[in-house]
VOROBA-467804 format. One record per residue (C-alpha): x, z, y; residue in one letter. Coordinates in nm, 2 decimals. Layout:
VOROBA-467804
<px X&pz Z&py Y&r A>
...
//
This chain:
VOROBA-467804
<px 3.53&pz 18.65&py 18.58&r X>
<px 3.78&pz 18.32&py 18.53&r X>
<px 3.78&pz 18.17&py 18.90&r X>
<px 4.09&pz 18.19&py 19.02&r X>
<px 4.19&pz 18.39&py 18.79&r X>
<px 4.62&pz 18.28&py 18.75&r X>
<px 4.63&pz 18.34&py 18.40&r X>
<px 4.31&pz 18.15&py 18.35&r X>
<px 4.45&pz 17.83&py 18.61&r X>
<px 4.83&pz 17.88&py 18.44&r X>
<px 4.67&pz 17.80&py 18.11&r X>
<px 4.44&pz 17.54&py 18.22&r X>
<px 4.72&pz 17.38&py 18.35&r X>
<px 4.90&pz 17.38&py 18.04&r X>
<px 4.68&pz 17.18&py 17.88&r X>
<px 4.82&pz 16.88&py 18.11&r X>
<px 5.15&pz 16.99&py 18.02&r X>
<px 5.07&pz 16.90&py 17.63&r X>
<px 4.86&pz 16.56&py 17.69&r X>
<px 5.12&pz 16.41&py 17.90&r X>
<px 5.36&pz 16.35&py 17.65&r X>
<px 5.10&pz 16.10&py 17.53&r X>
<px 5.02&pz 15.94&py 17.84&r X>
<px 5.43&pz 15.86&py 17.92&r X>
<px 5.58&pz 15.80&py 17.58&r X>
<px 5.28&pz 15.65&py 17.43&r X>
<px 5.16&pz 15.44&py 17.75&r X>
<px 5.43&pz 15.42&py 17.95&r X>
<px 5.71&pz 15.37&py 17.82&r X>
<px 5.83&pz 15.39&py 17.44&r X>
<px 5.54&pz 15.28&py 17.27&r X>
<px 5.52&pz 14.93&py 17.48&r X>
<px 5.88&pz 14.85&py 17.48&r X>
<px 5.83&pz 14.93&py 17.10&r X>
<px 5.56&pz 14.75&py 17.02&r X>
<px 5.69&pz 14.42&py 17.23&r X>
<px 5.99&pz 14.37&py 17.07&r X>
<px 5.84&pz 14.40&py 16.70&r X>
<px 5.56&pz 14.20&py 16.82&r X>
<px 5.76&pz 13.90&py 16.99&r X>
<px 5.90&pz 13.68&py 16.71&r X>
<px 6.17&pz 13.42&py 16.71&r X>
<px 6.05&pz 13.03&py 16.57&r X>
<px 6.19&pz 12.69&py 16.54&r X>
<px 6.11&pz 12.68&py 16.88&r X>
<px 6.21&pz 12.99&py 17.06&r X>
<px 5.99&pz 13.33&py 17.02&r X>
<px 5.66&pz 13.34&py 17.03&r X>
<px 5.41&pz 13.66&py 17.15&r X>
<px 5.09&pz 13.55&py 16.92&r X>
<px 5.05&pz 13.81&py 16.67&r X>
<px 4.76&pz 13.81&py 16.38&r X>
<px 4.52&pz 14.07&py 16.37&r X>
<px 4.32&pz 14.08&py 16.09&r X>
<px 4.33&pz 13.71&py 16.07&r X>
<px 4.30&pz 13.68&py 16.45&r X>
<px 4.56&pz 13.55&py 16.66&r X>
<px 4.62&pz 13.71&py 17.03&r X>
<px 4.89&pz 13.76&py 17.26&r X>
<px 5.04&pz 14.07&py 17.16&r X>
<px 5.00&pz 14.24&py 17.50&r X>
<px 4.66&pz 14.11&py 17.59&r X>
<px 4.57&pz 14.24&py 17.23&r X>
<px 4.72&pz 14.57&py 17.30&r X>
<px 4.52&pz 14.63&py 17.67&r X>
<px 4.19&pz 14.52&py 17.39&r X>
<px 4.26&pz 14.81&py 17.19&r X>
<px 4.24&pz 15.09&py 17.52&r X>
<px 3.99&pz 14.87&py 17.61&r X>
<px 3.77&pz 14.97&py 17.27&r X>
<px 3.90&pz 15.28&py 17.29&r X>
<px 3.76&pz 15.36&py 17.61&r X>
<px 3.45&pz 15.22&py 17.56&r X>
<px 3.40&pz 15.43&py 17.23&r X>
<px 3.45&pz 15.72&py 17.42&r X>
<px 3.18&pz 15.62&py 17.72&r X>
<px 2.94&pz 15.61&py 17.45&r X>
<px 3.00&pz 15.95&py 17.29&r X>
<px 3.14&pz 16.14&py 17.55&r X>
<px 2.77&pz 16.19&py 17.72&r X>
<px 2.61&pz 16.32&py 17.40&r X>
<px 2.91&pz 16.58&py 17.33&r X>
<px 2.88&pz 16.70&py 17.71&r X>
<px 2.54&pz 16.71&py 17.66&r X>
<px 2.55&pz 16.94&py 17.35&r X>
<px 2.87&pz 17.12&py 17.53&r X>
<px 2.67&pz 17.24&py 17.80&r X>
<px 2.34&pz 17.32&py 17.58&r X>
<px 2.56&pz 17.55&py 17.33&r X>
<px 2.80&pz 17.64&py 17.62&r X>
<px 3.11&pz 17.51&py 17.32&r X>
<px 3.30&pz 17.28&py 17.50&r X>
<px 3.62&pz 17.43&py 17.38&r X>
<px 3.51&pz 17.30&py 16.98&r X>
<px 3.53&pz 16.97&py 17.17&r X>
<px 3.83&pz 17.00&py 17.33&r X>
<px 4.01&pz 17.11&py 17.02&r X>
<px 3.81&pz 16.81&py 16.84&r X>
<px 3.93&pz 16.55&py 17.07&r X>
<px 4.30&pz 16.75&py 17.05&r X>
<px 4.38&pz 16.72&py 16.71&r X>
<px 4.29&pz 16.35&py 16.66&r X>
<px 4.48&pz 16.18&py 16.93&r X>
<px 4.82&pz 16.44&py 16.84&r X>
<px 4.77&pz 16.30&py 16.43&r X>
<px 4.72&pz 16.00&py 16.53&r X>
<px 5.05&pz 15.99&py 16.76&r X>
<px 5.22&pz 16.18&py 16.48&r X>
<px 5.08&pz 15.87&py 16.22&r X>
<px 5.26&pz 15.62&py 16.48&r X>
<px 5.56&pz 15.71&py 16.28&r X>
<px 5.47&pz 15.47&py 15.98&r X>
<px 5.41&pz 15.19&py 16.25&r X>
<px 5.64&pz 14.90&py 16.14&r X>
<px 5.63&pz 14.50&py 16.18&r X>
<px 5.41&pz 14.44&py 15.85&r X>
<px 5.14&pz 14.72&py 15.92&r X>
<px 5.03&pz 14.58&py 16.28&r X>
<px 4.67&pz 14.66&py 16.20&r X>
<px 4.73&pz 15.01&py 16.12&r X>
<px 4.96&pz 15.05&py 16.48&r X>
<px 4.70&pz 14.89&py 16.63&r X>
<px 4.41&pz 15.10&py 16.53&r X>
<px 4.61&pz 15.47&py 16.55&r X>
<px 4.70&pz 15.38&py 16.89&r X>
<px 4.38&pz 15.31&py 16.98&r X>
<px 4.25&pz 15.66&py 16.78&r X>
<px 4.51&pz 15.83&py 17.00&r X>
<px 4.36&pz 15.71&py 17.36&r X>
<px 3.99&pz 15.82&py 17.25&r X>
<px 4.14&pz 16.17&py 17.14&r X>
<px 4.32&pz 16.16&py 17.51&r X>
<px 4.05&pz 16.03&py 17.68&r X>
<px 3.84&pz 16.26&py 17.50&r X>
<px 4.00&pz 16.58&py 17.59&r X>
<px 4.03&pz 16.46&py 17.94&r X>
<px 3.67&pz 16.50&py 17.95&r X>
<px 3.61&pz 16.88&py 17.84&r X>
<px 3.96&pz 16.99&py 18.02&r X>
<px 3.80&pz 16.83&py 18.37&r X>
<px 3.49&pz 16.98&py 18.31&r X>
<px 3.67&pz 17.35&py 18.35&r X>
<px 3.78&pz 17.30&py 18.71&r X>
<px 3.48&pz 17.46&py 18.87&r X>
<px 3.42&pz 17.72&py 18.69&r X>
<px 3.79&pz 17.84&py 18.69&r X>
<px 3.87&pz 17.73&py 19.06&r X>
<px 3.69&pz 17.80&py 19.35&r X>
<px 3.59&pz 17.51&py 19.61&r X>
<px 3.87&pz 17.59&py 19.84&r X>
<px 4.12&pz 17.62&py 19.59&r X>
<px 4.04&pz 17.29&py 19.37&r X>
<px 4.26&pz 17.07&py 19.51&r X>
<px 4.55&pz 17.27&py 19.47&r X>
<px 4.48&pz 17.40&py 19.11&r X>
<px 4.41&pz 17.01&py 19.04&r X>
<px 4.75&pz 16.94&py 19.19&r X>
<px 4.94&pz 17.19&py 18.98&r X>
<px 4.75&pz 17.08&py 18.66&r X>
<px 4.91&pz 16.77&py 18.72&r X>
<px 5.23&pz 16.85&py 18.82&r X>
<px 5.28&pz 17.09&py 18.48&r X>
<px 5.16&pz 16.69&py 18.29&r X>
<px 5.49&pz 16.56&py 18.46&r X>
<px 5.70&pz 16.82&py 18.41&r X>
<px 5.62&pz 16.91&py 18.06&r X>
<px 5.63&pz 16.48&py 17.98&r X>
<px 5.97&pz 16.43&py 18.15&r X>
<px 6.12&pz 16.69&py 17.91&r X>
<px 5.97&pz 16.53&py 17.64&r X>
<px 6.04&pz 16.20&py 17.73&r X>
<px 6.44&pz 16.32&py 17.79&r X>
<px 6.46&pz 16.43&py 17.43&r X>
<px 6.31&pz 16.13&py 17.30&r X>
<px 6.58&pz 15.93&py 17.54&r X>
<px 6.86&pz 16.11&py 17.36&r X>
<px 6.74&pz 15.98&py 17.00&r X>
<px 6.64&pz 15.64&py 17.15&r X>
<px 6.98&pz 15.58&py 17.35&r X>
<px 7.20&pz 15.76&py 17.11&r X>
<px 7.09&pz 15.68&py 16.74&r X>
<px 7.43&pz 15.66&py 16.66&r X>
<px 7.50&pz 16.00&py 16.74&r X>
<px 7.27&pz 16.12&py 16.50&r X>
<px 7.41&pz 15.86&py 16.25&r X>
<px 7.04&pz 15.67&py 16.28&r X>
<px 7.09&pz 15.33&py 16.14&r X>
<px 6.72&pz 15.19&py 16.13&r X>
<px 6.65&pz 15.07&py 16.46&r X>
<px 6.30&pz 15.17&py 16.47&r X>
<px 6.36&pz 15.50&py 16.35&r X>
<px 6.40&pz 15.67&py 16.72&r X>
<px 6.11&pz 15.54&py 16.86&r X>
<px 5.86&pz 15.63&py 16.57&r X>
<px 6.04&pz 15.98&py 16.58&r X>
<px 5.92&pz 15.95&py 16.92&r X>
<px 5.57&pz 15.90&py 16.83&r X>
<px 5.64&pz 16.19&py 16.58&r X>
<px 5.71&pz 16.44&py 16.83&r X>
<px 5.48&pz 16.34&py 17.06&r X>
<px 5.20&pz 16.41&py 16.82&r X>
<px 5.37&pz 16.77&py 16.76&r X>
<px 5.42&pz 16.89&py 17.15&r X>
<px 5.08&pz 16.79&py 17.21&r X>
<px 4.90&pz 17.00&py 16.98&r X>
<px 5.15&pz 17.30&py 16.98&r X>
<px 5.10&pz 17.33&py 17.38&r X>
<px 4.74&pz 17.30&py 17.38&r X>
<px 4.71&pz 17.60&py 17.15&r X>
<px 4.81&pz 17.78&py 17.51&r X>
<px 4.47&pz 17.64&py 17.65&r X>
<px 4.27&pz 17.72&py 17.35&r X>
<px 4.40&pz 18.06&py 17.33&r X>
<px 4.27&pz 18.16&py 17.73&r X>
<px 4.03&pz 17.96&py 17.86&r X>
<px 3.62&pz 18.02&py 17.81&r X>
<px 3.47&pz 17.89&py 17.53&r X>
<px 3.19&pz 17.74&py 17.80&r X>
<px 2.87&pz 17.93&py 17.93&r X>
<px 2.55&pz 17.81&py 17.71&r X>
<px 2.28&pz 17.67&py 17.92&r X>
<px 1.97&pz 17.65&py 17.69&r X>
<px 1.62&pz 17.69&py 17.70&r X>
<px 1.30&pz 17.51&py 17.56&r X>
<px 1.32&pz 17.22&py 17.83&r X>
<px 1.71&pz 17.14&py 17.77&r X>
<px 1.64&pz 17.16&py 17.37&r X>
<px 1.43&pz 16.85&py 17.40&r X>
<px 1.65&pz 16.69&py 17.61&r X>
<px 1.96&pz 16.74&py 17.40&r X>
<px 1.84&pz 16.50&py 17.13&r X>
<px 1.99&pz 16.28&py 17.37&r X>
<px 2.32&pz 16.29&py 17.60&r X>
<px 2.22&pz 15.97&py 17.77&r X>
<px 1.90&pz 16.17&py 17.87&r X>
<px 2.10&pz 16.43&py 18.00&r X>
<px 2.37&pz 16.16&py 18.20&r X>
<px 2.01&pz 16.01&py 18.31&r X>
<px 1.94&pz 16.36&py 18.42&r X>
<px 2.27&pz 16.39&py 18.62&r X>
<px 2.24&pz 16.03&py 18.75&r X>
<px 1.89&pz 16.16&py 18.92&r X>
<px 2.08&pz 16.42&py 19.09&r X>
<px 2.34&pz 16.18&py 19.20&r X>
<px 2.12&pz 15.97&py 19.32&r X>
<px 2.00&pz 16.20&py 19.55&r X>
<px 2.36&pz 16.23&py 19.72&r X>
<px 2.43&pz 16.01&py 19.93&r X>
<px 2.81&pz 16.10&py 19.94&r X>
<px 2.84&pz 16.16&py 19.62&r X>
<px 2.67&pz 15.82&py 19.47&r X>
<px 2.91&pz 15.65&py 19.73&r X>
<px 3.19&pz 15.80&py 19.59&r X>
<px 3.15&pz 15.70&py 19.22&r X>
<px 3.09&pz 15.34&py 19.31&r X>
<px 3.42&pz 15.34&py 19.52&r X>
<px 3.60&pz 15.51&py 19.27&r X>
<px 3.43&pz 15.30&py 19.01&r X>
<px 3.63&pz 15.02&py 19.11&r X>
<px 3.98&pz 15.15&py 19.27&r X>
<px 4.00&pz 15.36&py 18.93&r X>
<px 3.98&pz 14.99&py 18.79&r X>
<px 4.30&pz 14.89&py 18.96&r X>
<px 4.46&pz 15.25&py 18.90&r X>
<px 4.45&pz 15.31&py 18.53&r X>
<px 4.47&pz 14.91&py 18.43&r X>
<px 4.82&pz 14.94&py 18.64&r X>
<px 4.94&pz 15.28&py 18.48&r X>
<px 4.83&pz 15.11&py 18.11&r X>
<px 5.01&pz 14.76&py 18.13&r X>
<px 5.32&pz 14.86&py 18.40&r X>
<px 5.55&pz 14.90&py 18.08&r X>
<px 5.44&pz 14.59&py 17.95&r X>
<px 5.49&pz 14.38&py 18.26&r X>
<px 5.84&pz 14.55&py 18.29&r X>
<px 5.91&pz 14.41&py 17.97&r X>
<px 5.78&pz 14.10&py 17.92&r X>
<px 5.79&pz 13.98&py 18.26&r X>
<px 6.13&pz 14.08&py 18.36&r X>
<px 6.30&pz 14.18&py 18.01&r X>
<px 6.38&pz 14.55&py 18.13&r X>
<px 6.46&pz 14.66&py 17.78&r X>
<px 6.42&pz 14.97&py 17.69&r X>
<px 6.65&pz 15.16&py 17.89&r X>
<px 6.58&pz 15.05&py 18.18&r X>
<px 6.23&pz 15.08&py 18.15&r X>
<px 6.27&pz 15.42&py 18.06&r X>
<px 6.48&pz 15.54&py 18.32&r X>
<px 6.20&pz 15.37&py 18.58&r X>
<px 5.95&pz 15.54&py 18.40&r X>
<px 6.11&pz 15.88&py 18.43&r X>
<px 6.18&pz 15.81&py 18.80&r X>
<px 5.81&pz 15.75&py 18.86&r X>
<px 5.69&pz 16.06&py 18.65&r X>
<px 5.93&pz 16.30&py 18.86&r X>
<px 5.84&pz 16.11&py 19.22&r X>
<px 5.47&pz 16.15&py 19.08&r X>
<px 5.53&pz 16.55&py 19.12&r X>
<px 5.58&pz 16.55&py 19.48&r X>
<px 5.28&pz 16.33&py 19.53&r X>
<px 5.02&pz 16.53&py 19.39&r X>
<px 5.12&pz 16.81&py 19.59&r X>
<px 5.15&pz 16.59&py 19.90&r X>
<px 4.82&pz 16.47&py 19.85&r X>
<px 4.71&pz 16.82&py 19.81&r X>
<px 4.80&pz 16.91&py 20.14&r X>
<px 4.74&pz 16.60&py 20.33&r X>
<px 4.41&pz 16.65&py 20.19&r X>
<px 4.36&pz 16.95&py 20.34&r X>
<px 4.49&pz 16.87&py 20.73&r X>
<px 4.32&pz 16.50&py 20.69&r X>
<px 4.06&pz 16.53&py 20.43&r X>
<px 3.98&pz 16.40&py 20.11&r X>
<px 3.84&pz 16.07&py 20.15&r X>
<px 4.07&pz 15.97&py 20.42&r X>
<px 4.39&pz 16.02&py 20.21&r X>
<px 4.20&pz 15.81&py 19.96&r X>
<px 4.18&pz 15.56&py 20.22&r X>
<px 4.54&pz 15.54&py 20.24&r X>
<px 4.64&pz 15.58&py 19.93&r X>
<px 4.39&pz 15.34&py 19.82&r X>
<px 4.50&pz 15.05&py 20.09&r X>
<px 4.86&pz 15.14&py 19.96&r X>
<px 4.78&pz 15.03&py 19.63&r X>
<px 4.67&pz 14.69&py 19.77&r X>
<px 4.98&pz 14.65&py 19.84&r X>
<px 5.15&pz 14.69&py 19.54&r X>
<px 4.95&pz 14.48&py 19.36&r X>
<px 5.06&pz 14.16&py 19.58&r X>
<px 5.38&pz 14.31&py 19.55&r X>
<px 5.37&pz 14.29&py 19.19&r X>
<px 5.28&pz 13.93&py 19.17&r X>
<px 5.62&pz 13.84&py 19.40&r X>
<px 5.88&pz 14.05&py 19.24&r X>
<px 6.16&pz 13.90&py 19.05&r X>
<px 6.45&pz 14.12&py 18.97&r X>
<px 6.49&pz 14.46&py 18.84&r X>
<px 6.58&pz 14.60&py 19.18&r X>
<px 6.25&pz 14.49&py 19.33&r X>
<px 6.10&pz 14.65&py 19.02&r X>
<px 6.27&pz 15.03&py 19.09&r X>
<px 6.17&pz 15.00&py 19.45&r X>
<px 5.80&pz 14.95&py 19.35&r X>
<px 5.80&pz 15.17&py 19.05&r X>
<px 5.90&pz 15.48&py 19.31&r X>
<px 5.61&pz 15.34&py 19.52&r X>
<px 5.37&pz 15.34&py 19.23&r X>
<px 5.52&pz 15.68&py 19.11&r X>
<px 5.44&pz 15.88&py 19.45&r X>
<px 5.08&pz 15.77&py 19.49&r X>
<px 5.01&pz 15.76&py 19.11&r X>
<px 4.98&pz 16.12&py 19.06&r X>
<px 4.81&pz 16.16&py 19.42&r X>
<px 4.51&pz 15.96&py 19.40&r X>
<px 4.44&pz 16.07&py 19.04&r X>
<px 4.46&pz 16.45&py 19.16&r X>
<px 4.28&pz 16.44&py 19.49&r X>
<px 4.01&pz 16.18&py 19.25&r X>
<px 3.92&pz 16.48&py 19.05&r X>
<px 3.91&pz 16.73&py 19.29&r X>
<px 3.69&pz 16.50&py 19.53&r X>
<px 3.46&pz 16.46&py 19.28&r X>
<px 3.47&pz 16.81&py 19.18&r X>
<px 3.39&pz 16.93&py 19.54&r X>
<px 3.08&pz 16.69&py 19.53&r X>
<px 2.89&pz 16.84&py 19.22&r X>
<px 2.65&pz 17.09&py 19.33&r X>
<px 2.75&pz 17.45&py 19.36&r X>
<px 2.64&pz 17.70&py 19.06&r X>
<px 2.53&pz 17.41&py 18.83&r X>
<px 2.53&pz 17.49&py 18.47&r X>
<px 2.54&pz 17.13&py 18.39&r X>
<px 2.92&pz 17.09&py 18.48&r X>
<px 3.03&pz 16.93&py 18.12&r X>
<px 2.77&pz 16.67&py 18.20&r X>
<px 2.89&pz 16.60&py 18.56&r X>
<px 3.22&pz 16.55&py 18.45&r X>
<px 3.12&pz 16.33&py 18.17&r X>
<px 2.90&pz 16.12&py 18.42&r X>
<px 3.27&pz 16.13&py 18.62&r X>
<px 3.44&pz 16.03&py 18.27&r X>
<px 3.20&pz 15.73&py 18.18&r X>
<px 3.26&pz 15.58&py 18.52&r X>
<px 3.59&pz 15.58&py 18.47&r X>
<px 3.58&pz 15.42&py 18.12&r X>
<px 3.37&pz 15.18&py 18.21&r X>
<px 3.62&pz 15.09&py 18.49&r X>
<px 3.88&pz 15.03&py 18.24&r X>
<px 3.74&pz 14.92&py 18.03&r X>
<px 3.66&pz 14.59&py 18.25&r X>
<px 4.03&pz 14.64&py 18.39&r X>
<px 4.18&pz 14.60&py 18.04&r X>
<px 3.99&pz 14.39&py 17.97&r X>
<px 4.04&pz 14.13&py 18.28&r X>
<px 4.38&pz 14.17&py 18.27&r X>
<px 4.43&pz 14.08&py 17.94&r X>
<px 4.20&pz 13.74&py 17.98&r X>
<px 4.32&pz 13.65&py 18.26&r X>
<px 4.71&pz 13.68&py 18.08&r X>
<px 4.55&pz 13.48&py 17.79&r X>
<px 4.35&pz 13.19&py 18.02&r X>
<px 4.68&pz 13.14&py 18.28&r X>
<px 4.94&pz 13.23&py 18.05&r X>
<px 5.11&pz 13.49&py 18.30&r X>
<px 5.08&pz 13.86&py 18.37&r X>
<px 5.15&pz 13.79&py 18.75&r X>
<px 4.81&pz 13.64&py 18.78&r X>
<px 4.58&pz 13.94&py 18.62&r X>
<px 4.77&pz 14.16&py 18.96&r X>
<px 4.57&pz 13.99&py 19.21&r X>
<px 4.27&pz 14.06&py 19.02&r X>
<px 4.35&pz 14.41&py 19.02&r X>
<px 4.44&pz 14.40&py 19.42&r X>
<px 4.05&pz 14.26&py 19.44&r X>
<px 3.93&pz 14.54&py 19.28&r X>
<px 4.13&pz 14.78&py 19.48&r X>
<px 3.98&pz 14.61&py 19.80&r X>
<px 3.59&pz 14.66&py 19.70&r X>
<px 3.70&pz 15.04&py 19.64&r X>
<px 3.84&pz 15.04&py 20.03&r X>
<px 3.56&pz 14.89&py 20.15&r X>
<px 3.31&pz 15.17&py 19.96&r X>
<px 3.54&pz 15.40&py 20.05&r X>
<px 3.45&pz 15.36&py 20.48&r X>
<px 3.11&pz 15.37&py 20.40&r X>
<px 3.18&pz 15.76&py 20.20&r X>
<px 3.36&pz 15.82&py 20.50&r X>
<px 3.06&pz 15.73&py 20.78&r X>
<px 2.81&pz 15.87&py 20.54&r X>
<px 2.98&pz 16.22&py 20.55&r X>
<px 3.01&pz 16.17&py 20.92&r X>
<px 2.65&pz 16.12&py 20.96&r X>
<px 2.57&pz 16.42&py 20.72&r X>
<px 2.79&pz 16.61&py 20.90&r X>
<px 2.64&pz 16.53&py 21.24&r X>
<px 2.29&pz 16.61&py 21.10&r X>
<px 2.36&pz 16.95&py 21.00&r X>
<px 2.50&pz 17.01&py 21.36&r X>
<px 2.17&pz 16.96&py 21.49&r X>
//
């Protein structure tokens, strides 16, 4: 009744154009700037970046990429028990509104974020990443059962293409208040950024009402067996895993993505941070790059979308994957601001691609008719945590042990490597199934 259904795909879509607002002004671009400069202190001796957190002292931004790290482990551990029950009850939209509400209040409680209450920035913006993270989960879980197999990629594509769109307008309103306080006769300095965080909170749950309003509620998948099972949603991952394990492709895929997702979403989580602290941006400019990056990001979802389909899947991943290799040694050279624009546009047109086609990829991959989809896409969600989670939290070490971000980059260009390297092996494995089912 929902596949391919337009109004269905228009409002899944939208849900993309709500989140997004988090993922640029919260990750990308306000919050960091924001939280550096209130973070980095001046002494006797110059400034210092050691901040106390509840009596611990860290580097502010290797305590920062700590927080997304906890974050994103919390939600690996609960994600596979609420997919679980989602699929059982066939409720996954109770989850999606669940995971909705706390990261928007918890962007709209940003707004009391000031110097003396560190702990309580700290710990919102971490609340905030599990309620992203966590809708991420129930929204990816919709893609088969609104989108046919041949149509994935592109309805993928456009979900996040309406995320940049909706995020850049957004993001320009905030730019107004942050550029122009004085226009608005704004004398606190930190007023237009926490406004930010104010209205970030707001977009997002005002949007998503669109989503909640259209899409399925989920279709229940419960009998006597699943029952027993559902005491436990790691029994049910285990239950997918079995599956997987059965796929050769598929099982391929997840390690490979396992660890280029490592180097993807540590970069998109700490690039405003190395813009700032590396090369002192400031605000502005870090801004503007981000916006240029959002809009590139656009075009290459939908270029990936259709190379996809002349070239297929795994070999644009290939590419895109060997690209981003290359802008991790990149990173570790550059020195000026103009080296940073020319690599942020890089970044920007193969961001958007290889998280697009990732999904979609993955979503070809799970079995056809399965009533376990939640589940599948929570098995897809936990991987990817779990990647972050040791991308965060490498990163951040490594800053802390050599004393430079530079250093944590090659790190992530290893980890971008051992995804390659998987990736050929996806590749000669679907070449081999393929030649199989010729004979």
């Amino acid at each position: 009744m929902f596949k391919d259904n337009q109004k269905t795909i228009r409002s899944w879509a939208m849900f993309d154009w709500a989140n997004s607002s988090y993922n640029l002004v919260i990750t990308s671009t306000i919050f960091p700037a924001y939280y550096t400069a209130i973070t980095t202190t001046k002494t006797a001796f110059g400034t210092t970046d050691k901040v106390s957190f509840f009596g611990l002292e860290f580097v502010n931004t290797a305590l920062s990429n700590y927080a997304l790290a906890v974050a994103y482990l919390v939600i690996a551990i609960i994600t596979p028990f609420l997919s679980a029950t989602a699929d059982y009850r066939g409720n996954k939209k109770i989850f999606l509104k669940l995971f909705t509400w706390l990261g928007a209040l918890s962007c709209a409680g940003l707004y009391f974020f000031k110097s003396d209450t560190l702990e309580l920035g700290v710990i919102l913006f971490a609340l905030a990443a599990i309620g992203y993270c966590g809708g991420i989960v129930f929204i990816n879980s919709y893609l088969p059962e609104i989108a046919s197999k041949e149509n994935q990629d592109a309805v993928s594509a456009r979900g996040f293409a309406y995320g940049y769109v909706g995020s850049v307008i957004l993001q320009i309103i905030c730019f107004v208040f942050v550029l122009m306080p004085d226009l608005f006769g704004i004398r606190d300095a930190t007023f237009p950024a926490r406004l930010s965080f104010l209205l970030v909170g707001i977009w997002w749950i005002s949007f998503a009402h669109i989503s909640f309003r259209v899409l399925p509620k989920g279709s229940p998948n419960y009998n006597k067996v699943d029952k027993a099972k559902i005491s436990s949603g790691f029994q049910e991952l285990l239950k997918v895993w079995k599956q997987v394990s059965q796929m050769a492709v598929l099982k391929r895929y997840l390690l490979a993505f396992f660890f280029y997702a490592m180097g993807v979403q540590t970069i998109m989580l700490v690039a405003a941070n190395f813009g700032e602290k590396v090369l002192q941006l400031g605000t502005e400019k870090l801004i503007i790059t981000i916006l240029i990056i959002q809009l590139v990001a656009i075009l290459g979802a939908i270029l990936m979308s259709k190379l996809s389909k002349r070239f297929g899947n795994i070999q644009v991943l290939i590419f895109v994957v060997s690209i981003w290799i290359l802008v991790c040694i990149a990173a570790y050279h550059i020195t000026n601001q103009t080296e940073f624009f020319v690599l942020a546009a890089v970044v920007g047109l193969f961001m958007g691609g290889i998280q697009s086609l990732s999904r979609s990829t993955f979503s070809k991959f799970v079995p056809e008719n399965t009533p376990d989809t939640a589940s599948f896409f929570s098995f897809y969600d936990v991987t990817e945590k779990i990647a972050i989670v040791a991308g965060l939290f490498s990163f951040g070490m490594i800053e802390e042990l050599t004393g430079s971000m530079r250093n944590s980059t090659l790190a992530l260009a290893s980890f971008f490597t051992i995804g390659l390297i998987v990736l050929f092996t996806v590749l000669n494995s679907q070449k081999k199934q393929k030649a199989i089912a010729g004979i």
